[in-house]
C-alpha positions as CSV (number, residue, x, y, z in Angstrom):
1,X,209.4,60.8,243.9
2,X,206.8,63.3,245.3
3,X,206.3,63.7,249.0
4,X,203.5,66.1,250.3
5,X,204.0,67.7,253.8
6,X,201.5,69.8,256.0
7,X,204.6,72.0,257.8
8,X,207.2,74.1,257.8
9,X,209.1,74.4,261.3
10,X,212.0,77.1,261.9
11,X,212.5,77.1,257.7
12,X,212.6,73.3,257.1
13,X,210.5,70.2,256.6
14,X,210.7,67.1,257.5
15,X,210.3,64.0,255.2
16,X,210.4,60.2,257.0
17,X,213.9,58.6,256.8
18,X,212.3,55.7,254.5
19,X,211.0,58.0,251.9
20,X,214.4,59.3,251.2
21,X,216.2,56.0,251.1
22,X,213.2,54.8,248.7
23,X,214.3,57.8,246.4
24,X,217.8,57.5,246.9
25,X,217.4,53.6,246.2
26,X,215.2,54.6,242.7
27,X,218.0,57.4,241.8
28,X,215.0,59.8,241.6
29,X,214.8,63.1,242.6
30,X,212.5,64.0,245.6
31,X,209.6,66.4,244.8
32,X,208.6,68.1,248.3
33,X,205.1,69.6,248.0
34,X,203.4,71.4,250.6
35,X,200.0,71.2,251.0
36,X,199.3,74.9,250.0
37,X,201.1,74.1,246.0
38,X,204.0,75.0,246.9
39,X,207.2,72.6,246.0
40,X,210.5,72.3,246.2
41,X,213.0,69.5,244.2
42,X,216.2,68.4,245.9
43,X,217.9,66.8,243.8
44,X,218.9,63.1,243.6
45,X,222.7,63.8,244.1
46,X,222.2,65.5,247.3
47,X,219.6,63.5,249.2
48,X,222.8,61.5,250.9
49,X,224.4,64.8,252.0
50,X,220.7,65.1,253.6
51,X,220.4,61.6,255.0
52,X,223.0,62.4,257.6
53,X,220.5,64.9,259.0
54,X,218.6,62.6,260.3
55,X,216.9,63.0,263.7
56,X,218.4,60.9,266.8
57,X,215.1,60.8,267.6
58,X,213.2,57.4,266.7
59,X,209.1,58.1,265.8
60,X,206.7,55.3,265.4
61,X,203.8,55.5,262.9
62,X,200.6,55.4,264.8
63,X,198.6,53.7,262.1
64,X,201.5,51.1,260.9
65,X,204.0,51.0,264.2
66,X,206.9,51.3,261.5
67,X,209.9,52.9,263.3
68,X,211.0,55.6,261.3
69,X,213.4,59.1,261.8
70,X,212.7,62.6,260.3
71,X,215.1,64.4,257.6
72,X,215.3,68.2,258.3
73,X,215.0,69.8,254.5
74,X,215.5,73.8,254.2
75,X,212.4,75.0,252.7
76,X,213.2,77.8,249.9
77,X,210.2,76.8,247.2
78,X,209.0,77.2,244.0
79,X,206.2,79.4,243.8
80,X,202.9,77.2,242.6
81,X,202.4,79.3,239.8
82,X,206.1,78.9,238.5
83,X,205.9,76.6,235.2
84,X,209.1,75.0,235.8
């Protein structure tokens, strides 16, 4: 499953709670891309370990109202002109 985000905060980014779960659910990997071609892939086995990151705080989509929370991911990623 690929994500795009717009930005990095103290070395992580955030990805909404329901994402995660969707990939977790699919037993797919989650692609994190940032908007400059960067990406990073965590890997399906470890998004549960991440899951209990979650933010106590509860955000509420502006366009949709769904409640969601924010998973903190470290950012580390693969250069965009890697060919892995």
């Amino acid at each position: 499953m690929i994500v795009s985000v717009r930005k990095i905060w103290m070395g992580h980014v955030s990805v909404r709670d329901y994402i995660v779960k969707k990939a977790i659910a699919k037993k797919e990997d989650l692609v994190v891309r940032l908007m400059t071609g960067e990406r990073k892939v965590y890997p399906y086995k470890s998004l549960v370990t991440y899951l209990a990151n979650t933010t106590k705080t509860e955000f509420k989509s502006v366009f949709t109202g769904k409640k969601y929370y924010l998973i903190d991911f470290p950012w580390k990623p693969i250069p965009s002109n890697s060919s892995d």
